[in-house]
C-alpha positions in Angstrom: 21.0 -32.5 -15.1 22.9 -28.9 -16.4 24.6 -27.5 -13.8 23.7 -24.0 -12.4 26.2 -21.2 -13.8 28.6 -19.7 -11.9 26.4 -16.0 -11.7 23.1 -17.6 -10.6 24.9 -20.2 -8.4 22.9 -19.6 -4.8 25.9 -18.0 -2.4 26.1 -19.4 1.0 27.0 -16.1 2.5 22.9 -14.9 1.4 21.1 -16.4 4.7 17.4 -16.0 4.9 17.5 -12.9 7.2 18.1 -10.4 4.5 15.2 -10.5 2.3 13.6 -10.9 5.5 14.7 -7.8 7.4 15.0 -5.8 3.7 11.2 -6.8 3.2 10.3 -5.6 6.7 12.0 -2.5 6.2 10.7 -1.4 2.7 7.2 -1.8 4.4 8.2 0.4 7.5 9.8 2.7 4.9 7.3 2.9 2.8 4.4 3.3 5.0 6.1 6.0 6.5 6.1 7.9 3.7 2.9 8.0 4.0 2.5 9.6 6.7 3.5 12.7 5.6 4.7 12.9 2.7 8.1 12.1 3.4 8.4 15.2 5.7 9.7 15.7 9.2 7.1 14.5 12.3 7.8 12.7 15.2 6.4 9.7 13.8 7.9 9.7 10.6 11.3 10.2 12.8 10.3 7.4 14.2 9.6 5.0 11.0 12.6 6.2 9.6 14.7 4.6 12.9 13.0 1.8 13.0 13.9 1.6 8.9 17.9 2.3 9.8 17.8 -0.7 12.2 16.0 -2.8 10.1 18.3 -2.4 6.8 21.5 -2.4 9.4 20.6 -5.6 10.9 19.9 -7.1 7.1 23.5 -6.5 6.3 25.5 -6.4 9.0 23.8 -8.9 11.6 24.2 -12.5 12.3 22.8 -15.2 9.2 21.5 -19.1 9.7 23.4 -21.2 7.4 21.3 -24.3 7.9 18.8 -25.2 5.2 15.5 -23.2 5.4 13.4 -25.3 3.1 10.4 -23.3 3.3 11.5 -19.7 3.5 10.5 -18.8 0.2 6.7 -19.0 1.0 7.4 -17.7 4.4 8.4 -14.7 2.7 6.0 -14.8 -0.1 2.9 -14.5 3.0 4.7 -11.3 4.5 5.2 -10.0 0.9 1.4 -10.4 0.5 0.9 -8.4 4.2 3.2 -5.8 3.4 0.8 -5.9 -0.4 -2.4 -5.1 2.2 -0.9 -2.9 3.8 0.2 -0.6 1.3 -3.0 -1.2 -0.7 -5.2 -0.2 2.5 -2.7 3.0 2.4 -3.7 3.7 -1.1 -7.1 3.5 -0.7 -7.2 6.0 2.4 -5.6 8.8 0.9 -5.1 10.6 -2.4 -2.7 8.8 -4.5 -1.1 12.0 -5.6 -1.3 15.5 -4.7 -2.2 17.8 -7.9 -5.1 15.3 -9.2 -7.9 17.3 -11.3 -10.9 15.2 -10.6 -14.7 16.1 -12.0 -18.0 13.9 -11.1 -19.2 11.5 -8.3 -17.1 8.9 -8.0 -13.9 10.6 -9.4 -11.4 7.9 -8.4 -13.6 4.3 -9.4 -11.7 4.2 -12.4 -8.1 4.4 -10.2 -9.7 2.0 -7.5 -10.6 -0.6 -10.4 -7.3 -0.9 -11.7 -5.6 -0.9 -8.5 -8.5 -3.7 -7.5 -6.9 -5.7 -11.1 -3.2 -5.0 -9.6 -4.1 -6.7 -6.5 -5.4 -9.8 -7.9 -2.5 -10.3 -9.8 -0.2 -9.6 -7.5 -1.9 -12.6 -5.3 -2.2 -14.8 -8.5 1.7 -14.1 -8.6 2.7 -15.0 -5.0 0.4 -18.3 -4.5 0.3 -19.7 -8.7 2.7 -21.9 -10.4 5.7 -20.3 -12.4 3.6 -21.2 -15.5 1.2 -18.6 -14.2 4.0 -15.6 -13.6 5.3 -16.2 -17.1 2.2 -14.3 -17.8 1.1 -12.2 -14.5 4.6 -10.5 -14.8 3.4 -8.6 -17.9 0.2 -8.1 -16.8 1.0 -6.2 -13.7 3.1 -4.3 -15.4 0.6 -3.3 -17.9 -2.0 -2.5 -15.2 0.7 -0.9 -13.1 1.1 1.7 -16.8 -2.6 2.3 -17.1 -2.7 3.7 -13.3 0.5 5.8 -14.3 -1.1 7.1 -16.9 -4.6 7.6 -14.7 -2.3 9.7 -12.7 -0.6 11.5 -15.2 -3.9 13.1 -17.3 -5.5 14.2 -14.5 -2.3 15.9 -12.7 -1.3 17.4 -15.9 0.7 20.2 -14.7 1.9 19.8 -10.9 3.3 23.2 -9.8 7.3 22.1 -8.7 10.2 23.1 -9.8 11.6 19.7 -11.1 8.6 19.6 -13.7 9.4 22.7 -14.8 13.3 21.9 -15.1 12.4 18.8 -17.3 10.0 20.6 -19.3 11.8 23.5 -20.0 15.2 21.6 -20.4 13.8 18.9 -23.2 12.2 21.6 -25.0 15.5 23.5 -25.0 17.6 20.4 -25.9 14.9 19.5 -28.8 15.7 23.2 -30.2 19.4 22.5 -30.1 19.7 24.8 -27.3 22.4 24.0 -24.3 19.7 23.5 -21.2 22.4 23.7 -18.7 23.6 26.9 -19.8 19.9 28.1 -19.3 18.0 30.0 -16.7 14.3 28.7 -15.5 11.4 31.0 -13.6 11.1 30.8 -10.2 7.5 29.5 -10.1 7.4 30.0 -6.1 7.9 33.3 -6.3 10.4 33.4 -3.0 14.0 31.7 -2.8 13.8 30.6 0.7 14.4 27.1 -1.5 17.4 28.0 -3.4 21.5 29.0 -2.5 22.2 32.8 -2.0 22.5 34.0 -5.3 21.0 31.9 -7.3 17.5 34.2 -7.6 17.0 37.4 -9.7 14.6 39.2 -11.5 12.0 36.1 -11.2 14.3 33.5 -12.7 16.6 30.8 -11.4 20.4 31.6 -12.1 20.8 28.2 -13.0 20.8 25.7 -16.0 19.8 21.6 -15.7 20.4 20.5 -12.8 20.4 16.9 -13.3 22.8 15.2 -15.0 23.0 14.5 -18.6 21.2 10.6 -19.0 18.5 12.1 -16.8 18.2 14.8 -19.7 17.9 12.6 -22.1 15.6 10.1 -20.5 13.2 12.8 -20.0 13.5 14.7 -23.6 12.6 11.1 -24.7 9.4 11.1 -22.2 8.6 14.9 -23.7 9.6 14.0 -27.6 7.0 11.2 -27.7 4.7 12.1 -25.1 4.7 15.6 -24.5 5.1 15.0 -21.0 8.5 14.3 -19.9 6.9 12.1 -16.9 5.7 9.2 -19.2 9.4 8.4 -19.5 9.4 8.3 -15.6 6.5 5.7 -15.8 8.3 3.6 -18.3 11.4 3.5 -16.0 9.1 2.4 -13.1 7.9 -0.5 -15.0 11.2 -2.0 -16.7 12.3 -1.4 -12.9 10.1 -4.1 -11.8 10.4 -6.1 -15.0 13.8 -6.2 -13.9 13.2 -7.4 -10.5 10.8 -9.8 -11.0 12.9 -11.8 -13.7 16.7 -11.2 -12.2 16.1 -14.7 -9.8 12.3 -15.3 -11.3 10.0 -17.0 -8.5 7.6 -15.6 -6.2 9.6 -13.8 -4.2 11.1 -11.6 -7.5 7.3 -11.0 -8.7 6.4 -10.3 -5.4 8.9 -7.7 -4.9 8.2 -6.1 -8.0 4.9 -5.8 -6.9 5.7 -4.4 -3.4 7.6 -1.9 -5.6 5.2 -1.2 -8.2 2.3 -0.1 -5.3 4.3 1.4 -2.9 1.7 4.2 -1.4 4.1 7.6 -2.3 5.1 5.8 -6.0 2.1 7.9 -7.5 2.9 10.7 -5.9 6.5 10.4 -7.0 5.5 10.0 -10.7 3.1 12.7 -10.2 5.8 15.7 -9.4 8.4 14.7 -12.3 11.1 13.4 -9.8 14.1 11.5 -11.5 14.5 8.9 -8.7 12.4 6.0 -11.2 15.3 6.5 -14.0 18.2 5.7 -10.7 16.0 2.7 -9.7 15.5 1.1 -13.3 19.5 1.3 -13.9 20.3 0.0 -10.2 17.7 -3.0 -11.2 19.2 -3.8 -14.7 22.4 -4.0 -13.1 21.8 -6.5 -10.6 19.7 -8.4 -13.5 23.0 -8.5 -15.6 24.6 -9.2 -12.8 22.6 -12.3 -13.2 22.0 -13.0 -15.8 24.1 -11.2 -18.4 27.4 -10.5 -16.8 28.9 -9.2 -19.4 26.5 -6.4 -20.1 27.2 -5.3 -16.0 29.7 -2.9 -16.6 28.0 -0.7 -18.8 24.9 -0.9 -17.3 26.3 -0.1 -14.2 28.5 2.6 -15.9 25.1 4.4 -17.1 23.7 4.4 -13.6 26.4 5.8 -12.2 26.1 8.7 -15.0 22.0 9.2 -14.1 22.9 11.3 -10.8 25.6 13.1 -8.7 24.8 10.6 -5.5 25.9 7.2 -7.3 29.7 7.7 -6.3 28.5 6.1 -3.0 27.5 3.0 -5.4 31.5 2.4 -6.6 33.0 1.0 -3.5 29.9 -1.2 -3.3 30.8 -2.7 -6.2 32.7 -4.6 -4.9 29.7 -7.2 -3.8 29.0 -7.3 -7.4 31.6 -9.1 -8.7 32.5 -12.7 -7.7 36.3 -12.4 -7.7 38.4 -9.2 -6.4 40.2 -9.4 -9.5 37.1 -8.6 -12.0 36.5 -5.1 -10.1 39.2 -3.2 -11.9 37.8 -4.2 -15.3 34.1 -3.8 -14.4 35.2 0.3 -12.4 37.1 1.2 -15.3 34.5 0.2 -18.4 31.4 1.6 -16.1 33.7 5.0 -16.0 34.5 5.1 -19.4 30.5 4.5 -20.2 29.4 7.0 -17.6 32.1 9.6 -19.4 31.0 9.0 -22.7 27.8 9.8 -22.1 27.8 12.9 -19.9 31.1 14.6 -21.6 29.1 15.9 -24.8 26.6 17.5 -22.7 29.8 18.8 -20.6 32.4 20.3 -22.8 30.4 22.8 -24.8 29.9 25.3 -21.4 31.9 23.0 -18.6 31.7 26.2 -16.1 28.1 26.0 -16.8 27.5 22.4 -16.7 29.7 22.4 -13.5 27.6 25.5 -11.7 24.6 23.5 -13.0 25.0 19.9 -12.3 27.8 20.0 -8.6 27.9 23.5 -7.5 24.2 24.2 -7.5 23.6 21.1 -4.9 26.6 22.1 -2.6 25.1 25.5 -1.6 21.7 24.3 -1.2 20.2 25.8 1.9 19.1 23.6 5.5 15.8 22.4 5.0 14.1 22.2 8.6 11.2 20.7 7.5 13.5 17.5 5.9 13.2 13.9 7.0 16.8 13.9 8.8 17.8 14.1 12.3 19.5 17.1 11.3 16.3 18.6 10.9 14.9 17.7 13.6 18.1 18.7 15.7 17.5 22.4 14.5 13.8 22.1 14.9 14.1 21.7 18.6 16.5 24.9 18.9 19.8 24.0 18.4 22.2 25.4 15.5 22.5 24.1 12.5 25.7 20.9 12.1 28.1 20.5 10.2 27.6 19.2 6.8 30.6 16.6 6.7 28.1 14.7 9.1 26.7 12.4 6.7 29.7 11.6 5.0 31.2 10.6 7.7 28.1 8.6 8.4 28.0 7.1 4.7 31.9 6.3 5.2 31.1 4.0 8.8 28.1 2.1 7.0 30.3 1.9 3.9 32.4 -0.2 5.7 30.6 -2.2 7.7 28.7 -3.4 4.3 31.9 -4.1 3.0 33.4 -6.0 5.8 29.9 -8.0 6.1 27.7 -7.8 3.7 26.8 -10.8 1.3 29.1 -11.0 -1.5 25.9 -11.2 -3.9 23.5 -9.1 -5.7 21.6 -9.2 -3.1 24.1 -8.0 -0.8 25.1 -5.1 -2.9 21.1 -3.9 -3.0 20.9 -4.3 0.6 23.8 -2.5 1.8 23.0 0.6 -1.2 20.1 0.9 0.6 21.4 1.1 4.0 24.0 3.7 2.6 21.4 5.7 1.2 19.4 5.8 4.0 22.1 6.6 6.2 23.3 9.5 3.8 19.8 11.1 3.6 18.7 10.4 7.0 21.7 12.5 8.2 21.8 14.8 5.6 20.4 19.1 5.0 18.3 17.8 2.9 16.0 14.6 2.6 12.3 14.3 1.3 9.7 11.9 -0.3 11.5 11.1 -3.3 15.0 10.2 -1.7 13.3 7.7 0.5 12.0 6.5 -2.3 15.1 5.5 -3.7 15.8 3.8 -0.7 12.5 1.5 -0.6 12.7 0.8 -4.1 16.5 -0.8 -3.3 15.2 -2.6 -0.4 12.6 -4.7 -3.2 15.2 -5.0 -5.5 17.7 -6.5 -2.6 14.3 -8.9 -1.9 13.7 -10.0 -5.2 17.7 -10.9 -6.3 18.1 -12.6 -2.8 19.2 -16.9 -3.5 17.7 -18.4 -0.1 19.6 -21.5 1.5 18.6 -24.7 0.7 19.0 -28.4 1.7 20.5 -29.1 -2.2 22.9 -25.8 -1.2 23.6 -27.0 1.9 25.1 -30.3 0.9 27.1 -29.3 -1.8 
């Protein structure tokens, strides 16, 4: 019999309780989201806490070593209740918020493909592998023709971020530098925006994402005409991703959980950039994998796709199976994200700069965030300071690197706690940053290695 190699060797520090606490809280998460949108209420407050302590106890809490021979479908029957769950939330509400619907029974065409998506997804967690060889690209080819439901009949969704990508490809297609640009102010206030950064109906501003994220959605605009339809096809390489890095049930299930999360359509819907993050985070843990020598670059472009990732470098640490690797996997993922953002950069760097990091410093309180900051200065008080969530991101930062698994799995699960720390604490913190943070939680799920009696007695 071939042996296992090295990278997909199971680890003994990945005990059962991770994918099983991660999988509880991407369902609280998620769910939550639901509720409104990703937007502060006592009840949300309350999901989101109950998500904290669920990702903190994943990483940091105590793990059975002992064989578990039948965790894997265990987890495969809560994947398929957190499936219910979030299909029963789809089915309540509107999937997205800027739909243009005409005739009687506007959504049957929605509901019938999410009916398809469901079967599959069940076929996936109770059929033999021979059967997700060919579910896996099913799903995924349902999962695009609800995207693209979604997207003709929200066809221009009044936000900002639309706008920005719209606007941006379109100037980067002429030639044009779209972070030395300016963009109307389709809200017609700036309560939204820094002091300053409003005049005369436009937005004193270029890009304000960084370059990779330009390109991705001048791609999504070039061949589509809608910049979104790159957004969709990063959703569902995401989950490719996840459901192949370990393979099994619990990878396809994952990648289902993540593919029908409730506030996914809505996500798509208003152009945010989160799906390009979460397709780079899960290609890195599949190279990680599978294809370690394709990690650094890989990991190198996700750090390039937005200003947040620096919180992902320490974490790499997890990543790599000996201390003495991380140097050469930080330094080629720098030199990748450089090379790729530096072009866009150096034509206009005091643009680029004012654009891409200066613009998101001076970004006003939002009181109606998901954050306990919000809801500190919703009940009176003034607002706190802003080092807050660093120094929040710096505690859980290491306490995931004193205890977290040294795995994949442990690298997705303690991102996720990170991120959730860093948003729940933070001025500013809505439907599509939570997002993020669920779609990490699946991918933590679906890279986990469970113990095993053959583990065990090696």
């Amino acid at each position: 019999m071939e042996s296992t190699p090295a990278h997909l060797a199971p680890s003994p520090t990945d005990p059962w309780r991770l994918p099983v606490f991660c999988l509880a809280a991407a369902s609280v998460l998620a769910l939550t989201l639901q509720l409104t949108n990703g937007t502060l209420r006592e009840d949300s407050l309350r999901g989101l806490t109950l998500c904290l302590g669920l990702s903190l106890f994943a990483v940091v809490g105590p793990g059975l070593r002992r064989p578990w021979t039948w965790a894997e479908p265990v987890l495969a029957l809560l994947v398929g209740v957190a499936l219910l769950l979030q299909l029963q939330a789809l089915l309540s509400d509107y999937p997205a918020a800027s739909l243009r619907l005409n005739g009687p029974w506007p959504f049957a065409p929605f509901h019938e493909r999410l009916a398809t998506a469901a079967l599959v997804s069940g076929a996936l967690l109770v059929g033999p592998e021979r059967l997700r060889q060919v579910g896996v690209p099913v799903l995924l080819g349902v999962y695009l023709l609800l995207g693209g439901w979604i997207l003709r009949h929200a066809p221009a969704p009044h936000i900002d971020v639309f706008v920005f990508q719209v606007q941006g490809a379109d100037e980067l297609l002429r030639g044009g530098n779209p972070f030395a640009m300016t963009f109307p102010n389709i809200y017609g206030h700036s309560l939204w925006y820094g002091d300053g950064l409003v005049k005369d109906g436009r937005l004193l501003f270029g890009f304000p994402y960084p370059p990779l994220s330009l390109l991705f959605a001048t791609l999504g605009r070039a061949l589509a005409g809608d910049p979104r339809y790159a957004q969709l096809m990063a959703t569902a390489l995401a989950a490719g991703f996840m459901a192949y890095a370990r393979g099994g049930r619990l990878g396809a299930g994952a990648a289902a959980l993540y593919l029908l999360t409730p506030r996914g359509f809505f996500v798509l819907e208003q152009s945010w950039t989160e799906p390009f993050l979460v397709m780079l985070l899960s290609a890195s843990i599949f190279c990680a994998l599978r294809f370690p020598r394709a990690l650094p670059y890989v990991f190198g472009l996700m750090l390039a796709v937005k200003q947040h990732t620096v919180f992902l470098v320490p974490l790499a640490f997890l990543l790599v199976p000996e201390p003495r690797r991380l140097w050469g996997l930080l330094w080629r993922a720098g030199a990748t994200a450089l090379l790729v953002s530096l072009p866009f950069a150096l034509p206009d760097v005091k643009a680029f700069f004012h654009s891409v990091v200066a613009l998101h410093v001076h970004q006003p309180f939002r009181t109606e965030s998901l954050s306990y900051l919000a809801a500190w200065v919703v009940r009176g008080h003034p607002p706190p300071p802003l080092w807050i969530p660093f120094v929040a991101v710096a505690v859980v930062l290491g306490l995931s690197l004193w205890r977290a698994p040294r795995s994949p799995s442990g690298f997705a699960a303690a991102a996720a706690l990170t991120y959730a720390t860093f948003f729940a604490f933070n001025k500013q913190a809505f439907c599509n940053y939570y997002y993020f943070v669920v779609a990490t939680l699946c991918v933590a799920v679906a890279s986990a290695r469970l113990p095993s009696s053959e583990v065990a007695g090696r």
